[in-house]
C-alpha positions as CSV (number, residue, x, y, z in Angstrom):
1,X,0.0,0.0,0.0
2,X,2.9,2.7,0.9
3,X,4.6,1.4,-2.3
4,X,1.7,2.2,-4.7
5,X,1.2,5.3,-2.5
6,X,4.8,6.7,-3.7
7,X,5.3,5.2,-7.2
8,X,1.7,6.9,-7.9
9,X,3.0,10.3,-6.3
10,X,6.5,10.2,-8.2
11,X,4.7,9.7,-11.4
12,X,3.3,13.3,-10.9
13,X,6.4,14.5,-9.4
14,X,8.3,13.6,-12.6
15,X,5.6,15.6,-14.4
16,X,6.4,18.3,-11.9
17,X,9.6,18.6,-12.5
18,X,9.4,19.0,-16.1
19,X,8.9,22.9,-14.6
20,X,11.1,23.2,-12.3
21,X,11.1,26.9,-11.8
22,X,7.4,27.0,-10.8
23,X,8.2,24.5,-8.3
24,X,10.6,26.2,-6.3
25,X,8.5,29.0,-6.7
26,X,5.5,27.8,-5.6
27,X,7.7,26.3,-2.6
28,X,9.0,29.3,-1.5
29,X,5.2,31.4,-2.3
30,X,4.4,28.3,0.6
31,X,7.1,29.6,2.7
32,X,6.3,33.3,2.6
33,X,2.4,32.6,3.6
34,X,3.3,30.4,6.2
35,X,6.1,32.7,8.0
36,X,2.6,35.3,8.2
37,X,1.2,33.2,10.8
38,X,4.3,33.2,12.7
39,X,4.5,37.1,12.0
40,X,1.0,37.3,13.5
41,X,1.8,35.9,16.9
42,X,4.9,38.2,17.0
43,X,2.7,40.9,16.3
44,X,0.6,39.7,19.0
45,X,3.1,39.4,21.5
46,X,4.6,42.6,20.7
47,X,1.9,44.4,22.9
48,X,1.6,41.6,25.2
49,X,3.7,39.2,27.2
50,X,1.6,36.2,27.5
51,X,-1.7,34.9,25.6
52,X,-3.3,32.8,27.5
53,X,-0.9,32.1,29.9
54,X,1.4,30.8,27.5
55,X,4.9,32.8,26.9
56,X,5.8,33.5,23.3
57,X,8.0,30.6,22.7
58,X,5.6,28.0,24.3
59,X,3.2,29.1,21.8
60,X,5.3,29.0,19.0
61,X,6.0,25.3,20.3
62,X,2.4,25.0,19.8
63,X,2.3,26.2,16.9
64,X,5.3,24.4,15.4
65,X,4.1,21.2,16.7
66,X,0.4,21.6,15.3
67,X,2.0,22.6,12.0
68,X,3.7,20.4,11.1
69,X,1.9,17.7,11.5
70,X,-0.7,19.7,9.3
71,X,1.8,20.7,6.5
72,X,2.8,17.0,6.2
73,X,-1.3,15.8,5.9
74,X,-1.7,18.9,3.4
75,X,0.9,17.7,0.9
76,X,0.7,14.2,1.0
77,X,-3.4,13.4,1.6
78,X,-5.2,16.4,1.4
79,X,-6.3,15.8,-2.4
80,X,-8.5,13.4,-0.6
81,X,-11.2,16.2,-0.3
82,X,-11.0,16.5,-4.2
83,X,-13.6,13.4,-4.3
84,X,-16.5,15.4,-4.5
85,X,-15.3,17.4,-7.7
86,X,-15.0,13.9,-9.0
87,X,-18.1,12.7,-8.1
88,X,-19.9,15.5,-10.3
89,X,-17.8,15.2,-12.6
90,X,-19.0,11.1,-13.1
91,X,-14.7,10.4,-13.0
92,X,-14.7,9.0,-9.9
93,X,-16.1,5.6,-11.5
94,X,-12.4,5.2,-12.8
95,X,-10.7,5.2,-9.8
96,X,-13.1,2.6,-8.7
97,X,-12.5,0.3,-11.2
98,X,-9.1,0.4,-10.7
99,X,-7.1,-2.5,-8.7
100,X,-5.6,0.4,-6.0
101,X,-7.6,1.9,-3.1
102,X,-9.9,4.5,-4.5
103,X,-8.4,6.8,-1.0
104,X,-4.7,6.1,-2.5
105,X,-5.4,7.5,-6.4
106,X,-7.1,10.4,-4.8
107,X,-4.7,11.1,-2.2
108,X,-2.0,11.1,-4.9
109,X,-4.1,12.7,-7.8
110,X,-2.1,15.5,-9.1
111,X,0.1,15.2,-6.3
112,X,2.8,17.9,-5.9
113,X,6.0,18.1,-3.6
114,X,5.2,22.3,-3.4
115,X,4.0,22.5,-0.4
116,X,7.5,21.4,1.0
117,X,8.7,24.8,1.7
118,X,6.0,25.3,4.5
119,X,6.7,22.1,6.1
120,X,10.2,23.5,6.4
121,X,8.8,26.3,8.1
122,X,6.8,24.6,10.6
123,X,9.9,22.8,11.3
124,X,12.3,25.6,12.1
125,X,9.8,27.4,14.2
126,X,9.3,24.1,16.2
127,X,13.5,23.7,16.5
128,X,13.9,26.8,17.7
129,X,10.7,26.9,20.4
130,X,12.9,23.7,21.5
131,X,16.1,25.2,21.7
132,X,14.7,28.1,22.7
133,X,12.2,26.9,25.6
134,X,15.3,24.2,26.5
135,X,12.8,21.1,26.6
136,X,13.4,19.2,29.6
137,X,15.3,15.9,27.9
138,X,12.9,13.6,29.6
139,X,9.7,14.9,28.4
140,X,11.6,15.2,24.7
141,X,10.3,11.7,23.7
142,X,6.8,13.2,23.5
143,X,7.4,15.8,20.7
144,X,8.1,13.2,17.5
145,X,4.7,11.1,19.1
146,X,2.6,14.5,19.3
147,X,3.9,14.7,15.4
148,X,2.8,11.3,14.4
149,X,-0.3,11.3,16.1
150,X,-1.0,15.1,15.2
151,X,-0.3,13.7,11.0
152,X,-2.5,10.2,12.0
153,X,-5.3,13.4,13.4
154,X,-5.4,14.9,10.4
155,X,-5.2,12.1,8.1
156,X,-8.1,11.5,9.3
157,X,-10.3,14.2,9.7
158,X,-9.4,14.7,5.6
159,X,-10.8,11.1,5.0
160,X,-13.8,12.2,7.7
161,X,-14.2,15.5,5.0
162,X,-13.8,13.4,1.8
163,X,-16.3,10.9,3.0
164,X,-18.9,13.5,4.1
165,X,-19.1,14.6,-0.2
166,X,-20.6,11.2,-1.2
167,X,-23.4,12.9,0.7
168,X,-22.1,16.5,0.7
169,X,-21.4,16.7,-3.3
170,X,-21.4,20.3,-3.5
171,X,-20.0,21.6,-0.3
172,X,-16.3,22.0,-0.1
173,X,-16.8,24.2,2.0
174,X,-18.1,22.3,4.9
175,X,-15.1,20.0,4.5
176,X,-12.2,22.8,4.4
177,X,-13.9,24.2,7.7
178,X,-13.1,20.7,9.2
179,X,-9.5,20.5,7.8
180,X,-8.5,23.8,7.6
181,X,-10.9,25.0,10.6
182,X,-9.1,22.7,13.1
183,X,-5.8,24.0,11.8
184,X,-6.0,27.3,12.7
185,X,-7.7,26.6,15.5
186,X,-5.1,24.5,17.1
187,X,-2.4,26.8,16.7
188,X,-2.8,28.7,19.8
189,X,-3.3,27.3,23.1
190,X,-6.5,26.0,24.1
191,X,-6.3,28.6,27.3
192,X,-8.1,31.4,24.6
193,X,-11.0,29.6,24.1
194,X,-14.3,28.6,25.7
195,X,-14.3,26.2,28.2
196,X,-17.0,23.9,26.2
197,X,-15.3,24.5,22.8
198,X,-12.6,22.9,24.9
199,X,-14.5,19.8,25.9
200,X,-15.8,19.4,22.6
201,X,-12.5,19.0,21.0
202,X,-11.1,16.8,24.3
203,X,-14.1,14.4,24.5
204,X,-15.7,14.4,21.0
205,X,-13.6,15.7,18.4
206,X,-10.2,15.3,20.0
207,X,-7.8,18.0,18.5
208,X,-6.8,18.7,21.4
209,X,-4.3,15.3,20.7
210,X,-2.6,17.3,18.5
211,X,-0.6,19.2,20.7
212,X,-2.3,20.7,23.4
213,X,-2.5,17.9,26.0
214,X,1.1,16.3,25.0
215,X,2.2,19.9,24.7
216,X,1.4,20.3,28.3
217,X,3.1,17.2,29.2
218,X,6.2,18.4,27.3
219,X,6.4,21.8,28.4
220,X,5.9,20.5,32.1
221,X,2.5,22.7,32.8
222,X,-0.5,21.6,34.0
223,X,-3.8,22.3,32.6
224,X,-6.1,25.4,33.0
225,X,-9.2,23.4,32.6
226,X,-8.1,21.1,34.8
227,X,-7.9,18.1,33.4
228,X,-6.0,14.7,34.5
229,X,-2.4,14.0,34.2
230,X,-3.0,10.8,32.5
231,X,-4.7,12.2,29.4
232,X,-1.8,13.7,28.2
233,X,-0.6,10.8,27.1
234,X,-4.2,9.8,25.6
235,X,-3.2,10.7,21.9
236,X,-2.4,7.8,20.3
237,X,-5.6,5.8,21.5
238,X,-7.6,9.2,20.5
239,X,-5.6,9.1,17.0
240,X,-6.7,5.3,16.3
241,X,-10.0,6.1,17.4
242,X,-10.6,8.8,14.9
243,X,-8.6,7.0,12.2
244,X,-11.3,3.5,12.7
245,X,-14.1,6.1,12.4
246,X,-12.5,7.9,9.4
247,X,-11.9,4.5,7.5
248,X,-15.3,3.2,8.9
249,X,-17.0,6.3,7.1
250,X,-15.0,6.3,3.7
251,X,-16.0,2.5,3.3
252,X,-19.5,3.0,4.0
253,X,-19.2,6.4,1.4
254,X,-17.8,4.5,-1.4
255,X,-20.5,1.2,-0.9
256,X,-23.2,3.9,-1.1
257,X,-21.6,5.5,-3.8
258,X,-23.8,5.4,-7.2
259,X,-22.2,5.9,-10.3
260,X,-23.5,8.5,-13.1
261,X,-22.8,6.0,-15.5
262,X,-21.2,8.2,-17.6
């Protein structure tokens, strides 16, 4: 399955590097748009010196960590959420027919390496909240687990937003609010916001696996809401979770799928 994954994707890169001067261009175009988050919390803490409790670098940990996690999903699975155009379009009967996972020829349909450049950014402004913050060694082990089970978060909530357009044909934007939405709104720490918007992405739509709660544990603080010590190492369990129900949902999608017959 990884092996189809990546000969399918390095067809298109091939094709992709036929122009090699958009693709450095798009990957640095990535690079500047990304570095204007980052400007936006130094703007922020600029006239402040915490946001919620949380000192500059910790949040740029947060940020870092969430990031890249995201930035990784974006490149190599978010063309996931291209299945609705497909379905309109009656060309998703091809993929079907095929003798490869539908979710693998979507995920690497047109695929494109130039999103790289903000994965590199994500990952400087994580190694230097690191260095800068000096991360106790003992907690360190946590950061590469929040990564994997940040990427296995939003795998998932993509497949969750593909799946939701064999219903949803002609709402992207309902599925970029999910993918894109949780994002931006794991950024920051969860200290900003509401304390039931907190629950609700703790105890039903766990974001908060991304990197707040292994943050926490990482950056040796305890939580404002008060939750237990033990759940900061709940990610991995809350990733699978999500991941089953993701799959679950894409299989039921495609077996209700009906083709145009076109």
């Amino acid at each position: 399955m990884v092996r189809t994954y990546f000969l399918l994707a390095w067809t298109w890169i091939r094709a992709a590097a036929a122009y090699p001067l958009s693709f450095w261009l798009m990957n640095v175009g990535g690079l500047v748009t990304a570095t204007l988050d980052v400007a936006v919390i130094l703007v922020v803490f600029a006239n402040t010196t915490d946001l919620g409790g949380f000192s500059r670098e910790e949040v740029l940990f947060l940020y870092g960590a969430a990031s890249i996690s995201f930035t990784i999903c974006d490149m190599f699975v978010s063309n996931v959420d291209r299945v609705g155009q497909h379905i309109r379009a009656g060309t998703l009967d091809t993929f079907l027919i095929r003798p490869v996972s539908a979710w693998i020829q979507l995920a690497t349909d047109r695929f494109n390496a130039n999103k790289l450049g903000r994965i590199v950014q994500a990952g400087l402004v994580l190694g230097y909240a690191v260095a800068a913050l000096g991360v106790d060694g003992r907690r360190a082990w946590m950061i590469p687990v929040m990564i994997v089970t940040g990427i296995v978060i939003f795998a998932a909530i993509w497949t969750l937003a593909g799946a939701m357009q064999f219903v949803l044909t002609d709402a992207p934007e309902v599925a970029n609010a999910f993918t894109y939405g949780s994002h931006q709104l794991s950024q920051y720490p969860f200290s900003i916001y509401g304390r039931d918007l907190v629950r609700g992405v703790t105890y039903v739509f766990p974001l908060a696996f991304i990197n707040w709660q292994p943050g926490l544990y990482v950056l040796g603080r305890d939580d404002p809401f008060g939750t237990p010590e033990f759940m900061r190492f709940l990610g991995p369990a809350a990733a699978l979770v999500l991941a089953l129900a993701a799959g679950l949902a894409w299989r039921q999608g495609v077996r209700h799928y009906r083709s145009t017959g076109s």
